[in-house]
C-alpha positions in Angstrom: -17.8 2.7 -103.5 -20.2 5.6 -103.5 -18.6 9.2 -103.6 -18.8 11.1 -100.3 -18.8 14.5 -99.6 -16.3 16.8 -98.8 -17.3 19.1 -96.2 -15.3 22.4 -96.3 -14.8 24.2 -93.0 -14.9 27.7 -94.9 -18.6 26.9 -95.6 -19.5 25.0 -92.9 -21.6 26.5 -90.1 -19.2 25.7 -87.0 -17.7 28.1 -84.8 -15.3 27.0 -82.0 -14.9 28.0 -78.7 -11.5 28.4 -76.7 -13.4 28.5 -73.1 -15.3 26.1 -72.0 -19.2 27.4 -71.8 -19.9 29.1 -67.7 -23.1 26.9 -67.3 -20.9 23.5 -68.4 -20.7 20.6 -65.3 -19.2 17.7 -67.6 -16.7 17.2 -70.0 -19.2 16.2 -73.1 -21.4 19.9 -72.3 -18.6 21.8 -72.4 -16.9 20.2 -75.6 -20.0 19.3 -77.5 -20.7 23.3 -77.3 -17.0 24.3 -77.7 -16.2 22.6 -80.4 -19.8 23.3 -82.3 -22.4 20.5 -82.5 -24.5 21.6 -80.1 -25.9 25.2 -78.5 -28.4 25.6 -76.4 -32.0 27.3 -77.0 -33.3 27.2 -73.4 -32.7 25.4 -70.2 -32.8 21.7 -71.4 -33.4 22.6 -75.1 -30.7 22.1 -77.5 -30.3 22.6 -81.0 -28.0 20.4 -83.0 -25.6 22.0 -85.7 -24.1 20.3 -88.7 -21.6 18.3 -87.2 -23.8 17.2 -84.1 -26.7 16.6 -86.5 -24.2 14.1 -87.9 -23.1 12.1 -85.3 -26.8 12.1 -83.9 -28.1 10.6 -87.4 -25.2 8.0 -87.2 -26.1 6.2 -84.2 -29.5 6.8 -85.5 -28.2 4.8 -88.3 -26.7 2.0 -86.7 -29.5 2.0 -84.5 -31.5 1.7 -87.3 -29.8 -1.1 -88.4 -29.9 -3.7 -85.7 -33.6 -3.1 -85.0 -34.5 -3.7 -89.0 -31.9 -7.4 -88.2 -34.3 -8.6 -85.5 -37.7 -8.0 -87.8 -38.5 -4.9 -85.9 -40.7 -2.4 -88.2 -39.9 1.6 -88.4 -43.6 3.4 -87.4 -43.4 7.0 -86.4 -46.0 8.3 -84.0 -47.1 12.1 -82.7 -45.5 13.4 -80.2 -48.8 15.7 -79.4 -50.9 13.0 -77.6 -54.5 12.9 -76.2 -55.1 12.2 -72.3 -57.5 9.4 -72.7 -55.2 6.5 -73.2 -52.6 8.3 -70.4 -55.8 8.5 -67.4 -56.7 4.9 -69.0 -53.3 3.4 -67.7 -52.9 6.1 -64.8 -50.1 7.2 -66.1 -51.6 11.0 -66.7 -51.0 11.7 -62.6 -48.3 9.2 -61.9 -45.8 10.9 -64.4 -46.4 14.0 -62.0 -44.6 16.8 -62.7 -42.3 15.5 -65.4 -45.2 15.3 -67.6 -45.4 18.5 -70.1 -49.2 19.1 -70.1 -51.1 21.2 -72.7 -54.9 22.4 -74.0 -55.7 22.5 -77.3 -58.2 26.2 -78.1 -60.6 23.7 -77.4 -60.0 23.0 -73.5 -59.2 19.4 -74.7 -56.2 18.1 -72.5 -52.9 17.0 -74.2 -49.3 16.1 -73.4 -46.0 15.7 -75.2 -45.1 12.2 -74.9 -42.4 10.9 -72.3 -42.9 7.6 -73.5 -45.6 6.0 -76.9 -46.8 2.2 -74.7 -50.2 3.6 -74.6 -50.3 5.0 -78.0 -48.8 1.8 -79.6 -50.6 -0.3 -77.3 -53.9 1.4 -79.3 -52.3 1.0 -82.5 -52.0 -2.6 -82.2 -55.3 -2.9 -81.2 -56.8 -1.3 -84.6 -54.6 -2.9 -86.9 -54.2 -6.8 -85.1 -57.1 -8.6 -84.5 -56.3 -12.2 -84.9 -53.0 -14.6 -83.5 -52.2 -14.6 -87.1 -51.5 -10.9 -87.0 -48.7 -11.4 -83.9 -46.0 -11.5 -83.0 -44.8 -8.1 -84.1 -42.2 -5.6 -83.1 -42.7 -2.1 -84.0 -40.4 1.2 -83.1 -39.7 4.3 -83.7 -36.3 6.9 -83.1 -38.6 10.1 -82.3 -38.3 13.0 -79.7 -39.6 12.7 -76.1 -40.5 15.4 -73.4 -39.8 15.6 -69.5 -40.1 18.9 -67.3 -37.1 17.7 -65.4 -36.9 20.1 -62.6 -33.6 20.7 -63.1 -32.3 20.0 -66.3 -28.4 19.7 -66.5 -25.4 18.7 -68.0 -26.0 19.9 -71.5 -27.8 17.1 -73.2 -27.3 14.2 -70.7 -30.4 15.0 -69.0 -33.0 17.5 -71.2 -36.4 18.1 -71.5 -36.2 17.1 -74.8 -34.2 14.4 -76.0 -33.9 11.8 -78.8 -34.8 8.1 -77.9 -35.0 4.5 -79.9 -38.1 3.2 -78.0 -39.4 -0.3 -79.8 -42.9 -2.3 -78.6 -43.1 -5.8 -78.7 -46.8 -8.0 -78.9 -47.0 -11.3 -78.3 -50.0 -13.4 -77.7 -48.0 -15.7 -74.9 -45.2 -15.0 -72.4 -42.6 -17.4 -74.0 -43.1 -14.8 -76.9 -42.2 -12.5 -74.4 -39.1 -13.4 -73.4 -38.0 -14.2 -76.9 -38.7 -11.2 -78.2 -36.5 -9.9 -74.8 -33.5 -11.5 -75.5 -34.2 -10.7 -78.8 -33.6 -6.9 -78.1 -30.9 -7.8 -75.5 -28.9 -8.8 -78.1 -29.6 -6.1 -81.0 -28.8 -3.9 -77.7 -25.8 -5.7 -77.2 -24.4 -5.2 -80.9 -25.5 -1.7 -81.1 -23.6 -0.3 -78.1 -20.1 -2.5 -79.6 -20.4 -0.7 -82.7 -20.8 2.4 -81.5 -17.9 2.1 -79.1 -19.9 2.8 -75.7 -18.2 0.5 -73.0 -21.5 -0.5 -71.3 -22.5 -2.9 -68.1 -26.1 -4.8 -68.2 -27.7 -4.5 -64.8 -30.9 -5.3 -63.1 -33.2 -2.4 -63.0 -36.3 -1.3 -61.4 -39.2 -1.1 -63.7 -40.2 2.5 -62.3 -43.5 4.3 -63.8 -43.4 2.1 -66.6 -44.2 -1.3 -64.9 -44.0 -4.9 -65.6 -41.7 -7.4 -64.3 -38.1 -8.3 -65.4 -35.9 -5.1 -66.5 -32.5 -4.4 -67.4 -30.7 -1.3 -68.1 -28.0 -0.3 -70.3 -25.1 1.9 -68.5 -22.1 3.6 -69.6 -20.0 3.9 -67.0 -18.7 7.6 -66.5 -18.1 10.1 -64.0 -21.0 11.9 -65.3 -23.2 9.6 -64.7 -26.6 10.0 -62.6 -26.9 6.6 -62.0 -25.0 4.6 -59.3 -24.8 0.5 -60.3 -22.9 -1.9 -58.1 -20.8 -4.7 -59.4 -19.5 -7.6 -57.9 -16.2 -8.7 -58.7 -16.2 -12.1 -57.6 -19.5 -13.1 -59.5 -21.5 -12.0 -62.5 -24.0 -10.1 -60.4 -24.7 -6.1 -61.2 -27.5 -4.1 -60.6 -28.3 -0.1 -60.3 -28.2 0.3 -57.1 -31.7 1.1 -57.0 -32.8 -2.4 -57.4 -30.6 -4.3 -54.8 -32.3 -6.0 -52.3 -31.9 -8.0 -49.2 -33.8 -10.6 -47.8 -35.4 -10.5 -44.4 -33.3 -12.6 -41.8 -34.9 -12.9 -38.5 -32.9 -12.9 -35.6 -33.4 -14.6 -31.8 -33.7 -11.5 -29.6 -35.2 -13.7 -26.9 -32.5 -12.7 -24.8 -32.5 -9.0 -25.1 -33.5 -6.9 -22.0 -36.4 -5.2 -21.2 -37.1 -2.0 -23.5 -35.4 0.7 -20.5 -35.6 4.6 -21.4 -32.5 6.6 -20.4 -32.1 10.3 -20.3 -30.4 11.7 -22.9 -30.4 15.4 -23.3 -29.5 17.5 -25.9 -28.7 14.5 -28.6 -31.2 15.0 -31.4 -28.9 13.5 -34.0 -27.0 10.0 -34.5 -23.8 11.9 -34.1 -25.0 13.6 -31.1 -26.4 9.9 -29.5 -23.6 8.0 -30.2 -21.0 10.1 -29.2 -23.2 10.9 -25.7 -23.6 6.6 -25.0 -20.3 5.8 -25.9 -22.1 3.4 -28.9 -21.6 2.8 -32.7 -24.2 5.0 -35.0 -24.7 1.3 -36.0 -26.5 0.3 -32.7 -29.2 2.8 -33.2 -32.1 3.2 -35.0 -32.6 5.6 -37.1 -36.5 6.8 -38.3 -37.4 9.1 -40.7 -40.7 11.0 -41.2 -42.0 11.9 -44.4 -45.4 12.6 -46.0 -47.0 9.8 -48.6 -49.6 11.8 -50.4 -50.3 14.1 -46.9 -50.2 11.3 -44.7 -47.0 10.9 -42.0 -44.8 7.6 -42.8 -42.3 6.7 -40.7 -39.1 4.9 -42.5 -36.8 3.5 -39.5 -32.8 1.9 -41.0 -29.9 1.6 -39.2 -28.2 4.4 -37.7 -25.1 3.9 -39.6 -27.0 4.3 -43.1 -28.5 6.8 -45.2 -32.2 6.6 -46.2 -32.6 6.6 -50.0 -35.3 8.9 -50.9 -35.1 7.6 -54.4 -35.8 4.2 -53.4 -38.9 5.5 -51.2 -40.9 7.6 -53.8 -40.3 4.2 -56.2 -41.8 2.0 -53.4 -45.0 4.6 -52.9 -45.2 5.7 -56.4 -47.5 7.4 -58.2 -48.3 8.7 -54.6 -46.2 12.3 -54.0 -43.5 11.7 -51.5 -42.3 14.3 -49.3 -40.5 15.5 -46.0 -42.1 16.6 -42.9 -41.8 20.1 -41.9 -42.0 22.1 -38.5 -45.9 22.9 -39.5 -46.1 18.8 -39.4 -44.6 18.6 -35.7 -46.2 21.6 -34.4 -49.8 19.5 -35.5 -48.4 16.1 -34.0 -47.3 16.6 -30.1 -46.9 13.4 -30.1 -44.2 13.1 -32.7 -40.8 15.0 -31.0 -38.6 16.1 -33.0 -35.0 14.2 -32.8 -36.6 12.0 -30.2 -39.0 9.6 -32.5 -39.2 5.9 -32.0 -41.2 2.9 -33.2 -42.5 1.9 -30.1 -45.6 3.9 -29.5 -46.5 4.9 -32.4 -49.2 2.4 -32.9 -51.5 2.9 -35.8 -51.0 6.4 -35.3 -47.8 6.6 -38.0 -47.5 4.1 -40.2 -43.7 2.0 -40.3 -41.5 0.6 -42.8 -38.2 -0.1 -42.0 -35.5 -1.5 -44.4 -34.9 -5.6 -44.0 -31.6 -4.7 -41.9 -34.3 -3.8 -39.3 -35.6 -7.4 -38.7 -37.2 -9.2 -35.9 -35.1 -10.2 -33.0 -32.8 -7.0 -33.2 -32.3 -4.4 -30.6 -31.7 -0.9 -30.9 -31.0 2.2 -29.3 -33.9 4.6 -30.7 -36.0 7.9 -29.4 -38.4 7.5 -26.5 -40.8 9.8 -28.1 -39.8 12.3 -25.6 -38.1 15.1 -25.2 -34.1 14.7 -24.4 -35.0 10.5 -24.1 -33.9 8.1 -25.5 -34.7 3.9 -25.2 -32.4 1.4 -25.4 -32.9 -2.7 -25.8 -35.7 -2.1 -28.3 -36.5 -5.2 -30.2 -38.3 -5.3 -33.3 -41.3 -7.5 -33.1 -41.4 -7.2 -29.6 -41.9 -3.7 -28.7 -42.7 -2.5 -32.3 -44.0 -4.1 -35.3 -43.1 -3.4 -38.8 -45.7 -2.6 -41.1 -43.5 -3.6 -44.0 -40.1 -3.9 -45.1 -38.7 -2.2 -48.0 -35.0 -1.6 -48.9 -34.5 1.9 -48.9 -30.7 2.6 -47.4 -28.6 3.6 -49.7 -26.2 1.4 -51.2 -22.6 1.1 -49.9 -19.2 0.2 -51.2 -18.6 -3.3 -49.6 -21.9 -4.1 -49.1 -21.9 -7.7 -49.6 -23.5 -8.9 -52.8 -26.8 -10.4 -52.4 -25.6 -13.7 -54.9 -22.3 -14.6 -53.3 -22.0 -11.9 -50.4 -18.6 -10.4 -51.4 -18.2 -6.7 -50.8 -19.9 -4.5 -53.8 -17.7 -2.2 -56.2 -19.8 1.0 -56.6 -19.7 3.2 -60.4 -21.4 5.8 -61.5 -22.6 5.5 -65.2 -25.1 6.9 -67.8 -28.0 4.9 -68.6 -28.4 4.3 -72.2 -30.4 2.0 -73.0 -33.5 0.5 -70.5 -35.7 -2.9 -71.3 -38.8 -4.0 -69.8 -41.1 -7.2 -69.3 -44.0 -5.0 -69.4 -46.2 -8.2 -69.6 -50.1 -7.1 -69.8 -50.2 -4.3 -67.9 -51.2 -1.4 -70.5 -53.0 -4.3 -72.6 -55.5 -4.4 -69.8 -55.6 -0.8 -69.1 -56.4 -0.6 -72.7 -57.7 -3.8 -73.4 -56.0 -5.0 -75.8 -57.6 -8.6 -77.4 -57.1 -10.3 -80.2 -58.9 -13.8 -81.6 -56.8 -17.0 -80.5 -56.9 -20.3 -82.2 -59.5 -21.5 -80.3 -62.3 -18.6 -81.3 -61.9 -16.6 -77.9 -60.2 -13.1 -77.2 -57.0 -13.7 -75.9 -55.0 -10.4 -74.0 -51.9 -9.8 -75.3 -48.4 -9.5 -73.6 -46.0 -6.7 -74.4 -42.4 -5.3 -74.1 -40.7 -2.2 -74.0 -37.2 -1.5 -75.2 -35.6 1.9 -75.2 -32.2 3.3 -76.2 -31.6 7.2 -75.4 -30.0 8.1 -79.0 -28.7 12.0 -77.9 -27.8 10.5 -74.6 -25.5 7.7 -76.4 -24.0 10.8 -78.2 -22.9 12.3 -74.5 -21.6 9.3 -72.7 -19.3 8.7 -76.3 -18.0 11.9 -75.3 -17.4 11.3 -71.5 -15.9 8.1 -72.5 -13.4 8.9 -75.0 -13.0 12.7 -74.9 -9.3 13.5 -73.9 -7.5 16.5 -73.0 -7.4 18.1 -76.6 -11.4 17.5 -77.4 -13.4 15.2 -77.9 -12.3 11.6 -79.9 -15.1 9.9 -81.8 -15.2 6.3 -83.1 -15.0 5.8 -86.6 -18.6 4.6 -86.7 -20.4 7.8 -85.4 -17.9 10.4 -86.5 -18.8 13.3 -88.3 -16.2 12.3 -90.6 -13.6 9.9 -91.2 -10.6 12.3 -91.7 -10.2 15.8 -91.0 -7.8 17.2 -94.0 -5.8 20.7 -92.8 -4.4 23.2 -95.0 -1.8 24.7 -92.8 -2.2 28.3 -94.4 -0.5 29.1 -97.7 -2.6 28.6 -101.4 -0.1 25.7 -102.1 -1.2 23.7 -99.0 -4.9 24.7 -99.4 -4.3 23.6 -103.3 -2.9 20.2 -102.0 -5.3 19.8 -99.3 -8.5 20.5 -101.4 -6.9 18.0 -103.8 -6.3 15.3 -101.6 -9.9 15.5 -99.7 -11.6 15.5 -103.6 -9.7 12.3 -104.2 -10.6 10.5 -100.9 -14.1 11.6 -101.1 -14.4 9.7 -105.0 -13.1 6.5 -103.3 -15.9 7.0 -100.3 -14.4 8.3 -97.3 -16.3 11.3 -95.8 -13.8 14.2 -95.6 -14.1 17.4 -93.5 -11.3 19.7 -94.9 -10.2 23.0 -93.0 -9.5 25.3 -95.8 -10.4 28.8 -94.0 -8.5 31.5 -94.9 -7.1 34.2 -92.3 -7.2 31.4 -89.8 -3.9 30.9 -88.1 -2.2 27.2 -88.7 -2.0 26.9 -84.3 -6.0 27.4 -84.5 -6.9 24.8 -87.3 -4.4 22.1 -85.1 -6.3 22.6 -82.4 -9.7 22.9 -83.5 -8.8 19.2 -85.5 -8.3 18.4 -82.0 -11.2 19.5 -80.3 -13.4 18.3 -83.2 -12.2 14.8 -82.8 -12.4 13.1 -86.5 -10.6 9.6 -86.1 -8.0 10.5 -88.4 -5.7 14.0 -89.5 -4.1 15.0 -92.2 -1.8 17.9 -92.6 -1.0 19.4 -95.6 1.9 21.7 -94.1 5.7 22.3 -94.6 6.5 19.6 -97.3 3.1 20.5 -99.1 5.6 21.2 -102.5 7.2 17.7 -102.3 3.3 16.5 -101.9 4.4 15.3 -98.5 1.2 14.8 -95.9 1.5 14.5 -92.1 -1.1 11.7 -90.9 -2.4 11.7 -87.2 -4.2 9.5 -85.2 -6.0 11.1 -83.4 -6.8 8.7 -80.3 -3.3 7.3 -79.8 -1.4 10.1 -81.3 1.0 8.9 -83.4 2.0 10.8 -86.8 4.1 9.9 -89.9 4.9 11.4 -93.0 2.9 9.9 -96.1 2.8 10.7 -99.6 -0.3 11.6 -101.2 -0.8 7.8 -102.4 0.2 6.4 -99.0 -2.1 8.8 -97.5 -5.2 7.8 -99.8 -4.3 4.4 -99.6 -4.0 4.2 -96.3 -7.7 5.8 -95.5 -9.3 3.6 -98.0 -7.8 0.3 -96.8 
């Protein structure tokens, strides 16, 4: 076995923190800072010290690993792209905001990449020209750039981060798919070595399009993602891709539509409470603006509108809520008071499949202090489409096996697409088939947030000391401490020399003027898998050895101790 290095604490460039950092949300921002991998340059801009740099470049490694198993080749592209290939796609609006945009002294247009499809997309296209050149899978482990509006908890969610994101080309879709499960599984192997405790669920495609996707999500109370599980069958899903299908009721029976005064009720609360009803019985519509234009969205009284799920459905159009300027131009629309029926062509109306045909609501009259009662979808309004867009419940039945949902929050780490030809025909991207013809070429898209794998390992296995990494990612596989005087320093130095010739990477706290209680609970905080104390019995060449995740000590001797951490 290779010798490792020892990496001495008096040398190192680490400082610890005893308070946790003002600006700190979660549990990995404020120990990654305290305990000195990571410090921040601006708002979503971190810098990664020694320690951090090493944990980052392990699950790099690892990373690195399971792609090369599954043929995937190692390419590494600019992040300083042209616009072309992004207007070519129509990706250079749809990104919106997010999308860090820049002019070269030229007036050329430029951005830093969120994401390479386009810009492997065109390097496939130079370099394959015939079926013979395909299938391939290419990736790279490279920085990306968002202008997240507001950037937060530390680096779970930058504006510059490090992500895995790997391309595959196929010349049919049952290449596709192979080259799919292919990734599912390398996904699969990578997040059990690293340690994550991760769920696969169905996942909406978002900007990047295509058909089938999954993500990849650590569950943690950090997380901005919310995914739904069901417990009595293998469905899961984020709950931003759950969906219901349309079930028509007979409403045949229902009563004529019948307004009915109700004053001073502009809310669901106010309604109810005034008819004596359940917020459940109403209908609920809200207004907001699709690129300028009003859209009405109409669910259940009961439920929350999920504005996430609305800018996905009307994406790349800008999605926004109506203000008092909008009402004071529409008399028609009354604030508190709007209803379906009526609004004709005028406003356009999606409503979420719990909305169908056949079912009556109480809803606004479109007039002041009115409301209408017996209102029947598809027979006194129509819906223009339907579109799940309330937010997701706990107990919402599952849409397999309709047992009540279990709701999580998580971090996503890792995201996989079915892109299928989408930016190959943006792009056109041909190359000769067997037959002499052009044939368009199907892709995928795989990504794995490599910084972001480094935070959820903290959420999920950080404890009260500090944090507590896996052996696999760990800046080091045993943090040696010299409690203080020359002969434990003298025993510790010794002891880390003669791990580090049999190949286990030692960090060894030998700083003088540093008080024993300080090293102990910096070991803590810094989280190496395994501690050793050189302390009281230092002169009978007695060690203390600590795990640190369960906690348990025992006296060794300096052979038990090197025996033990090279077994």
């Amino acid at each position: 076995m290779a010798n490792a290095q020892v990496q001495r604490m008096s040398q190192l460039m680490v400082k610890t923190l005893r308070d946790d950092p003002a600006d700190a949300e979660v549990l990995s921002h404020k120990l990654l800072v305290r305990a000195g991998y990571v410090r921040r340059t601006a708002a979503g801009i971190w810098s990664w010290l020694p320690l951090g740099k090493r944990v980052l470049a392990n699950v790099e490694r690892v990373v690195r690993e399971e792609m090369d198993a599954i043929g995937a080749q190692e390419v590494l592209l600019p992040a300083l792209l042209p616009r072309e290939p992004y207007d070519a796609t129509g990706r250079w609006d749809e990104y919106g905001q997010e999308l860090f945009r820049l002019k070269d002294r030229k007036g050329g247009d430029y951005l830093l990449g969120p994401t390479h499809e386009e810009i492997f997309t065109l390097l496939v296209k130079d370099q394959c020209t015939s079926y013979k050149d395909l299938p391939v899978i290419l990736y790279q482990i490279q920085s990306k750039f968002r202008d997240e509006a507001r950037p937060r908890a530390g680096i779970l969610r930058g504006r510059e981060f490090l992500m895995k994101d790997s391309y595959s080309f196929d010349t049919a879709d049952e290449g596709l798919a192979e080259a799919y499960a292919r990734h599912r599984e390398a996904y699969q192997r990578i997040f059990a070595r690293l340690g994550l405790d991760y769920r696969i669920v169905a996942a909406t495609a978002g900007a990047m399009g295509g058909s089938k996707s999954e993500e990849f999500l650590a569950p943690a109370e950090a997380g901005e993602d919310t995914f739904a599980d069901c417990p009595n069958c293998d469905f899961a899903a984020n709950t931003e891709a759950i969906s219901y299908p349309l079930q028509p009721v007979d409403g045949s029976a229902v009563p004529a539509l019948e307004e009915i005064p109700t004053p001073a009720t502009p809310t669901i609360e106010t309604l109810a409470a005034s008819l004596g009803v359940q917020a459940s019985d109403t209908l609920k519509n809200l207004l907001v603006k699709v690129d300028g234009e009003i859209v009405a969205v109409g669910v259940p009284g009961d439920r929350e509108v999920d504005l996430g799920k609305v800018e996905e459905h009307f994406a790349p159009a800008a999605v926004e809520m109506v203000t008092e300027a909008d009402f004071a131009g529409r008399p028609d629309l009354v604030r508190g008071y709007v209803g379906p029926q009526g609004l004709g062509e005028k406003v356009r109306y999606i409503a979420d499949p719990r909305v169908a045909p056949g079912t009556a609501w109480i809803t606004g009259a479109n007039k002041a202090d009115t409301h209408a009662k017996n209102v029947v979808a598809g027979r006194d309004f129509e819906v223009d489409e339907y579109v799940d867009v309330v937010v997701v419940q706990e107990g919402d039945p599952c849409p397999a096996c309709g047992t009540g949902l279990k709701l999580d929050r998580a971090i996503e780490i890792g995201h996989i697409f079915q892109l299928g030809r989408k930016y190959a025909d943006a792009l056109k991207l041909d190359v000769l088939g067997q037959n002499g013809k052009p044939v368009r070429v199907t892709m995928g898209s795989y990504g794995i947030g490599v910084s972001r794998a480094v935070a959820a390992l903290a959420e999920q296995t950080a404890d009260e000391q500090g944090l507590c990494w896996p052996k696999e990612i760990a800046p080091a596989d045993v943090h040696v401490v010299a409690a203080g005087k020359a002969l434990q320093t003298e025993l510790a130095l010794d002891v880390a020399g003669k791990l580090a010739a049999a190949g286990v990477r030692v960090l060894v706290d030998d700083r003088a003027g540093v008080s024993p209680g300080v090293k102990f609970t910096d070991a803590e905080l810094i989280g190496v898998p395994q501690i050793l104390v050189a302390g009281r019995r230092s002169a009978e060449g007695i060690l203390e050895l600590k795990d640190r995740k369960t906690g348990e000590r025992e006296e060794v001797s300096v052979e038990d101790a090197i025996a033990r951490l090279t077994a």
